[in-house]
C-alpha positions in Angstrom: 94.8 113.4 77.2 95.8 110.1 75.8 93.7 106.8 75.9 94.0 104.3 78.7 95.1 101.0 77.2 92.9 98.3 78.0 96.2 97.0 80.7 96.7 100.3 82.1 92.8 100.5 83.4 92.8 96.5 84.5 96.1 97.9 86.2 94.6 100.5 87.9 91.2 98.9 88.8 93.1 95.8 90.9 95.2 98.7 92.4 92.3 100.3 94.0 90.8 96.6 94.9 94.0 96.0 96.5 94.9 99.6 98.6 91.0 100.7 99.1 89.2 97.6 99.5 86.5 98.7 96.8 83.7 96.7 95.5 83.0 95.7 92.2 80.1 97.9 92.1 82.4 101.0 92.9 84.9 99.8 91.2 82.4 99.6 87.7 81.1 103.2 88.6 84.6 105.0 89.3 86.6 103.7 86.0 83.3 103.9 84.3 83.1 100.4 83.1 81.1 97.2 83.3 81.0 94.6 86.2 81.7 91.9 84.1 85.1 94.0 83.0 86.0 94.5 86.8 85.7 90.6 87.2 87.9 89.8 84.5 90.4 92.6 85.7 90.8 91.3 89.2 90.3 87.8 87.6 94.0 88.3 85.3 96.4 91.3 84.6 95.9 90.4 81.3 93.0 91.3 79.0 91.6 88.5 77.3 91.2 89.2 73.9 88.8 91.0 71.8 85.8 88.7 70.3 85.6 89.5 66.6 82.0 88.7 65.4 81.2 86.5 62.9 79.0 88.0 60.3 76.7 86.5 57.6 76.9 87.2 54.1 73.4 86.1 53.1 73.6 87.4 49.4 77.0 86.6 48.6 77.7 83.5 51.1 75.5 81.7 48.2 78.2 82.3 45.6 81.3 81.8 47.6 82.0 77.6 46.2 81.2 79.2 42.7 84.3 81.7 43.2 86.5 79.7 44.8 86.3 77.3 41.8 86.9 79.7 39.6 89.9 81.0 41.3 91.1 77.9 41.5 90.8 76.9 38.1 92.7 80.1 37.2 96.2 78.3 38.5 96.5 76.2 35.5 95.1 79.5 33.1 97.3 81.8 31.1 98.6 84.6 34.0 96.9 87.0 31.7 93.2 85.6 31.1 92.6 84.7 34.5 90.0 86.3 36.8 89.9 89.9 38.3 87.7 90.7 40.9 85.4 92.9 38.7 85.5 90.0 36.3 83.9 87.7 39.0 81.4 90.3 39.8 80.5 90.7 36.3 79.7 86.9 35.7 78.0 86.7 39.2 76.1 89.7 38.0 75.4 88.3 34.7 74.9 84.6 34.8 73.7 84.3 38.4 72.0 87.6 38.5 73.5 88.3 41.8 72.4 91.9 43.3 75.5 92.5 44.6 78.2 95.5 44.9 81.6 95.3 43.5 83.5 96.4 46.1 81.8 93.6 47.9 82.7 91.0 45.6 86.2 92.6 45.8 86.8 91.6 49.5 85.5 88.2 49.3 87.9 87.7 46.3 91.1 88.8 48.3 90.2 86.4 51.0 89.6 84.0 48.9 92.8 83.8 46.9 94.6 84.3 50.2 93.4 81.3 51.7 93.8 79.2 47.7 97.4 80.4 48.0 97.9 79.1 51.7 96.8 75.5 50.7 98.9 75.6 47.5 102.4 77.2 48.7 105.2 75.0 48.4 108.0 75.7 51.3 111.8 74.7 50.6 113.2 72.3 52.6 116.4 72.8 54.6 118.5 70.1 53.0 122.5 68.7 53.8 124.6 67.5 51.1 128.0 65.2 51.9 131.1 66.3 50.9 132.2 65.7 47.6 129.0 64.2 46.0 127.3 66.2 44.4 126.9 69.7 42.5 124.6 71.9 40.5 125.4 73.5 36.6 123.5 76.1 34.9 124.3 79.0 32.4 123.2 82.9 33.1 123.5 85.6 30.9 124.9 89.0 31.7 126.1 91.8 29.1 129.6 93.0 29.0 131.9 95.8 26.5 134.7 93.6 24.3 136.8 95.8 23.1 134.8 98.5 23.0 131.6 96.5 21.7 128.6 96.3 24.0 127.6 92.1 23.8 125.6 89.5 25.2 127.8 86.8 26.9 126.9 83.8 28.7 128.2 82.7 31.7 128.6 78.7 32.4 128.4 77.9 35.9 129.1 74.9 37.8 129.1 74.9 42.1 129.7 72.2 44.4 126.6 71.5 46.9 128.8 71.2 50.1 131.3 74.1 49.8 129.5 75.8 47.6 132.4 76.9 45.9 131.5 77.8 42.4 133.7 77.8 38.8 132.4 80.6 36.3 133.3 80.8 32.9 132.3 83.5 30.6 131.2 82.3 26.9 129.4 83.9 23.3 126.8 81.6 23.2 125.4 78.4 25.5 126.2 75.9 22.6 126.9 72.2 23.2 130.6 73.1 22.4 130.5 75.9 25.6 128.5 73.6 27.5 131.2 70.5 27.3 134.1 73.1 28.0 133.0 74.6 31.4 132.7 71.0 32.5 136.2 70.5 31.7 137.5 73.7 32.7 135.5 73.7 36.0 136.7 69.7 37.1 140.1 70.8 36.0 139.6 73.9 39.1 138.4 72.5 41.3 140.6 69.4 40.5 138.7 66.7 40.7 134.8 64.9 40.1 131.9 65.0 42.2 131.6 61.1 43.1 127.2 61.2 43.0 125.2 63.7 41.0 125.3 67.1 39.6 122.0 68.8 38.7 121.0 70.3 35.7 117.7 71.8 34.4 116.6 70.4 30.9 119.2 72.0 28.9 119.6 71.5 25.5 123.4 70.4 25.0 122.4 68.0 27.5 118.8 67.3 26.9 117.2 66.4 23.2 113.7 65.7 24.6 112.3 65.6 27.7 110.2 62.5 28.4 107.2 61.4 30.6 108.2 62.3 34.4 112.5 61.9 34.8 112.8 60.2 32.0 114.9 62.1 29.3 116.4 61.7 25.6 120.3 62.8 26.1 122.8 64.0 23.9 125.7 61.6 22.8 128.0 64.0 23.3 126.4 64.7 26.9 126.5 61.1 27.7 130.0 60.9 26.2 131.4 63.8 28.3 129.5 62.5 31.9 131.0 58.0 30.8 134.0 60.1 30.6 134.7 61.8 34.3 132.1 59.2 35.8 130.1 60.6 37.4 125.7 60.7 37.6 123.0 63.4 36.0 119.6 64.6 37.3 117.3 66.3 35.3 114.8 69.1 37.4 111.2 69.5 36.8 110.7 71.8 33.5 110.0 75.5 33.6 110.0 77.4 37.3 108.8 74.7 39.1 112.0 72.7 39.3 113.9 76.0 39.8 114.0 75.0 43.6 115.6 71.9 42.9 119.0 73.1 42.0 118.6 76.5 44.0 122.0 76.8 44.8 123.8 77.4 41.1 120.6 79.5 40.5 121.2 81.7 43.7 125.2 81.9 42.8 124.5 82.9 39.0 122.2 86.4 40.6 125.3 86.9 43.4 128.2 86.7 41.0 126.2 88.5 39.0 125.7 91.7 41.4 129.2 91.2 43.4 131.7 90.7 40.3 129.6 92.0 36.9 128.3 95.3 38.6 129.1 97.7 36.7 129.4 96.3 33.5 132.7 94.5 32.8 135.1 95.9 30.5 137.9 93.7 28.6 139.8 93.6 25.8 139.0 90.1 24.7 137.2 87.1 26.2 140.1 85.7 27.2 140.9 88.5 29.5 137.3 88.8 30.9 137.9 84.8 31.6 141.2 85.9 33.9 138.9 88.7 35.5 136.2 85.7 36.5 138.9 83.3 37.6 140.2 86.5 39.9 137.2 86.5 41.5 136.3 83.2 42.4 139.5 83.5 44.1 138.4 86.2 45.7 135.0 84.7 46.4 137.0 81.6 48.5 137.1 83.9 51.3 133.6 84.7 52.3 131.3 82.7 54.1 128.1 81.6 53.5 125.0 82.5 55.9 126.2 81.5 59.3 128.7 79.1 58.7 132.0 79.5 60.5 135.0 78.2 57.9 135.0 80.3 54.6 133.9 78.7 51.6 137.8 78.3 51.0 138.4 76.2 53.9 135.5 74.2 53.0 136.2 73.3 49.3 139.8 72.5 50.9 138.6 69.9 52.9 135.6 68.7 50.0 138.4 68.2 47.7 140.0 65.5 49.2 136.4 63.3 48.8 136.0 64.2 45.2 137.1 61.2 42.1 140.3 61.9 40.6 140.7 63.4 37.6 141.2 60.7 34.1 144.6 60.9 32.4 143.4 62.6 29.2 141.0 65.9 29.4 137.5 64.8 26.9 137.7 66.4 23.6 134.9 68.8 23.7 135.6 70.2 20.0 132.6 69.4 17.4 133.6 68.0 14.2 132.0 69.5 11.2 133.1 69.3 7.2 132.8 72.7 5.5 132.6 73.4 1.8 135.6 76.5 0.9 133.8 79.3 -1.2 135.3 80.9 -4.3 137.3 83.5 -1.8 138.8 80.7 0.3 136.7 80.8 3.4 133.9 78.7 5.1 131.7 79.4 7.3 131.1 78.5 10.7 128.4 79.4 12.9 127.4 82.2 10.9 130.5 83.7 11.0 133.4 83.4 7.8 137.0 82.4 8.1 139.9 82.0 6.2 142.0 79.1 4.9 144.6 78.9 2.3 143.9 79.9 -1.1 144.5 76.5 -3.1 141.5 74.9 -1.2 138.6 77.2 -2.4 136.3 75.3 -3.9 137.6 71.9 -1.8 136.3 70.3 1.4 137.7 70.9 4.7 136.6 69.5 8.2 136.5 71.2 11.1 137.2 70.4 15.0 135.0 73.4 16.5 135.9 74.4 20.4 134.0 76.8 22.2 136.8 79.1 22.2 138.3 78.0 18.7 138.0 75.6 16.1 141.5 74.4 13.7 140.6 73.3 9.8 142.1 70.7 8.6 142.4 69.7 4.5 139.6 67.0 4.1 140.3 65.9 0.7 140.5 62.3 -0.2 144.0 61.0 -1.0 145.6 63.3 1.1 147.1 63.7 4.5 144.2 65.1 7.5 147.3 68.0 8.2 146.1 71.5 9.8 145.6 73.8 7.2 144.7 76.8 9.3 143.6 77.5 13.3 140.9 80.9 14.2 139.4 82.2 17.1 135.9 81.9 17.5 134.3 85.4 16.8 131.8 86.7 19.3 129.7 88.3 16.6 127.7 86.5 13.5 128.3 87.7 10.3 131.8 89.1 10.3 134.9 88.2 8.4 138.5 86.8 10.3 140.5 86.7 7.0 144.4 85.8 7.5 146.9 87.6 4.8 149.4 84.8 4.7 146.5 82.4 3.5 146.1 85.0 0.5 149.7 85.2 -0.8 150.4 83.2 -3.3 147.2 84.6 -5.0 148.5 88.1 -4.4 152.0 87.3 -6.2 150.0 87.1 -9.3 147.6 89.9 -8.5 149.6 92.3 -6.4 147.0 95.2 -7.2 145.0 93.5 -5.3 146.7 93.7 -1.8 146.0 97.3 -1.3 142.6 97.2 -0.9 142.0 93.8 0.6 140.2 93.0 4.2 142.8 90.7 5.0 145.6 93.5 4.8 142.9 95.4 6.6 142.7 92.8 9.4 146.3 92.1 10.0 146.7 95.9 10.9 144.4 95.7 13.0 145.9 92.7 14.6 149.6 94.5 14.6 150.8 91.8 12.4 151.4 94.2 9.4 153.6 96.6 11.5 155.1 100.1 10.0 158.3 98.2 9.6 156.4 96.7 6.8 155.0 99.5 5.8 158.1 101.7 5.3 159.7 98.6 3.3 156.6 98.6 0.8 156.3 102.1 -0.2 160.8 101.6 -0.3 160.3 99.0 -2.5 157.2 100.7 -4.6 159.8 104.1 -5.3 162.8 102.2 -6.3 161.1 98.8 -8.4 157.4 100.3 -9.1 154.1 99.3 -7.7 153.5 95.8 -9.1 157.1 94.9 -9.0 157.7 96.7 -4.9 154.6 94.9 -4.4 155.8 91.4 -5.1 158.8 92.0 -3.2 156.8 92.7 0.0 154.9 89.5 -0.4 158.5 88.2 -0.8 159.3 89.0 2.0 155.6 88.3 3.8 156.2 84.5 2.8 159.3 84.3 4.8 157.5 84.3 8.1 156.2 80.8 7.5 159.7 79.9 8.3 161.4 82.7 10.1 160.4 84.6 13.8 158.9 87.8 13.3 162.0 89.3 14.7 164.2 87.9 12.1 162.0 89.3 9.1 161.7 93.0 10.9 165.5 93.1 11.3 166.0 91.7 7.5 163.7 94.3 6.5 164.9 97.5 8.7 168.8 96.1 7.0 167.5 96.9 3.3 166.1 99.6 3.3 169.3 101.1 4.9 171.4 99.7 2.3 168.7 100.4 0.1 168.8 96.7 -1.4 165.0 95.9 -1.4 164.9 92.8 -2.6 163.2 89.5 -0.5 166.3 87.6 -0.9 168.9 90.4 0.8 165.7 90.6 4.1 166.1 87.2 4.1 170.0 86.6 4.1 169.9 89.8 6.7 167.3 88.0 8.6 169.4 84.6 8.6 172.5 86.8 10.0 170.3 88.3 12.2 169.6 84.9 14.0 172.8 83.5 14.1 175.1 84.7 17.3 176.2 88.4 17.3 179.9 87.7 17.2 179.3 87.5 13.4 180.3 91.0 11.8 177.3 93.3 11.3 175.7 94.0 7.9 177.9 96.0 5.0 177.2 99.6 5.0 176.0 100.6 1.6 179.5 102.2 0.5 180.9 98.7 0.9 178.7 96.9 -0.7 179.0 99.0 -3.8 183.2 98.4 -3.2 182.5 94.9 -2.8 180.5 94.9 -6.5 183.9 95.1 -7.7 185.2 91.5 -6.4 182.0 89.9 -7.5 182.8 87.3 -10.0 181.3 87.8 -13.1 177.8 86.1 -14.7 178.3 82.6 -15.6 178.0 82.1 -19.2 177.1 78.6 -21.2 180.6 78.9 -23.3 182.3 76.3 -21.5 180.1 73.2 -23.0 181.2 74.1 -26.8 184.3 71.7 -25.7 182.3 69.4 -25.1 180.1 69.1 -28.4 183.9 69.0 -30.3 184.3 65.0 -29.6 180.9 64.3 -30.6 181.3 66.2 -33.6 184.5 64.1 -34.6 182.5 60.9 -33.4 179.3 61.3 -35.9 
């Protein structure tokens, strides 16, 4: 039979009060209870509550102030030297020589520490921020495949307070140079400046050292980039205890994170995971946030109007840096090597370095600052980019060299060196030999400085079916190919060799003997 709740019997004894007219003293002796719990039945429907007793520790109540400062000096210790509860019943047992049992020790340590977190908990405070003043920047990693390589990336963040419409961009590393860029990129989104503050933790792009309280040491460039857009900085509380003050780009970085880069993003290039990021803070402009009513769309839409206007010119965020060129004409740039042409090796060369890429430009005194050669950052250290076109001129004099070399190895990879090429070298090889085919193919690999790609396919694909594979004849046929197609097409091979016939024939320097006769006769 189940147990009477306390209500049901206080229920049933005012029932029979009410329809029999008992007494309290019948009432006690038919539910089986005390007088004093009849009185408070017919007193309220309600039980009063249960009286807990208070009881004494007389052995351990002497040592409570001695635990609860050690517990409390274990909130500034290291997390993994501070007290357990056997620990505290060891040193009570040891340097107090406290008869006590563990277990016991145990519960007066979780009540303890309960009541020391109570008095020390910090709760967040509900907070409204205007439209278009302010906004919060952090970075966050996540891991993605790039082309077919499984890397760390980071992602630069930057999310306006009132919207909370956010601009994510996905970098290799959180340098200064990726820092400055997603605040271009992301005022150039969102099309416009917050007009107050945006909030930053002490990053180190933006921070060189932090200072007593607020105070901070900045970067140049930092201070450079925020004179440029206008706009104000605040600096959180180091470590996790300013984590709360810009808790909305911290809460966006985990969301994007599990909405957009779960599962792991696959992309060809970092370019095309960018596109896949920009897709989905489109995407994102639809939802809404907590209860609010408009979308986060419709909100940004009406913040945009209160933010500064954009300045005329973007601010350069590329890093200028002079390299020295190494005996195989490259330099090295954040661990990474890249090539530049092959007369500067051993020279100089500075270096604008963007976050995405980075253009060289010939540094030598005396001469003209021109653009000697433009990369793409690599997303690995220690790795090679090597251009064929910057080797060339070396190759003419070593063409036994160009089988072999990475930069032939890298421009197939790339598609640059297509088959078309291909089938004209191993032509060429056959008909001149290898040193000699090969130096027509680098021929005909120095015309694309000047001519489209198209041009120098077509003047190749026209020799080797008139079986003239020479650099000059691709580059006439790649000259004809440009101009408009009423022109005649090229000369079959028969017709050329008819045409032989009319050529005229190989000056000769017989002519000037008439003109040493006079002289003669003169002297």
């Amino acid at each position: 039979m189940r147990a009477r709740s306390r209500v049901e019997m206080f229920e049933r004894i005012r029932r029979d009060h009410r329809v029999e007219g008992l007494s309290i003293r019948a009432l006690a002796e038919r539910h089986e209870v005390h007088r004093r719990t009849v009185r408070q039945a017919l007193a309220d429907a309600t039980p009063p509550p249960r009286k807990v007793p208070v009881r004494q520790s007389p052995v351990l109540g002497a040592h409570e102030a001695q635990i609860r400062t050690w517990l409390i000096e274990d909130l500034t210790a290291p997390r993994k030297q501070r007290h357990t509860a056997r620990r505290v019943w060891q040193r009570l047992r040891d340097e107090h020589g406290a008869q006590l049992a563990e277990s016991t020790v145990r519960g007066m340590v979780g009540q303890l520490r309960a009541e020391i977190a109570a008095s020390t908990r910090v709760v967040p405070i509900a907070q409204e921020h205007p439209a278009g003043v302010e906004a919060e920047v952090d970075f966050g990693e996540f891991m993605a495949w790039i082309d077919g390589v499984y890397v760390k990336l980071w992602m630069f963040a930057l999310r306006l307070s009132h919207s909370g419409r956010a601009v994510h961009v996905a970098y290799a590393n959180q340098a200064q140079e990726s820092f400055l860029d997603g605040h271009v990129h992301a005022f150039t989104v969102l099309g416009g400046v917050p007009t107050g503050q945006i909030r930053y933790d002490n990053l180190r792009p933006a921070v060189v050292r932090v200072l007593l309280g607020r105070e901070r040491l900045e970067n140049e460039r930092f201070i450079a980039l925020r004179s440029h857009y206008g706009y104000d900085s605040f600096f959180c509380e180091p470590g996790i205890g300013g984590a709360h003050e810009k808790g909305g780009v911290e809460g966006e970085i985990g969301r994007f994170r599990r909405r957009h880069l779960t599962p792991v993003p696959k992309a060809g290039s970092l370019s095309e995971l960018n596109a896949q990021l920009a897709a989905a803070d489109v995407l994102d402009q639809d939802r809404h946030i907590a209860t609010r009513v408009e979308t986060v769309g419709q909100a940004a839409a009406r913040e945009q109007v209160a933010l500064r206007a954009l300045p005329g010119e973007p601010f350069d965020v590329a890093t200028a840096l002079t390299c020295h060129v190494d005996a195989k004409a490259r330099i090295c740039v954040r661990q990474s090597y890249y090539s530049v042409p092959a007369h500067l090796a051993g020279a100089r060369v500075s270096v604008a370095l963007g976050a995405r890429s980075f253009t060289v430009r010939d540094a030598r005194p005396g001469r003209p600052a021109v653009v000697v050669a433009e990369h793409v950052r690599s997303l690995h250290k220690n790795t090679q980019t090597l251009v064929l076109d910057h080797y060339l001129e070396v190759l003419a004099r070593r063409p036994g060299a160009l089988p072999a070399a990475t930069a032939l190895v890298t421009a197939r990879a790339a598609g640059l060196f297509t088959p078309g090429h291909d089938e004209f070298w191993a032509a060429a090889r056959r008909a001149h030999g290898d040193s000699a085919g090969t130096r027509e193919l680098i021929g005909v690999l120095l015309l694309h400085r000047r001519l489209p790609t198209e041009a120098v396919l077509a003047g190749m694909t026209a020799a080797v079916r008139l079986g003239r594979l020479q650099a000059d004849l691709v580059a006439v046929e790649a000259r004809r190919h440009l101009e408009p197609t009423t022109r005649p097409a090229a000369a079959s091979a028969d017709t050329v060799r008819d045409a032989a016939e009319l050529l005229r024939p190989v000056p000769t320097l017989g002519g000037y003997d008439s003109l040493l006769a006079p002289l003669a006769a003169t002297a």
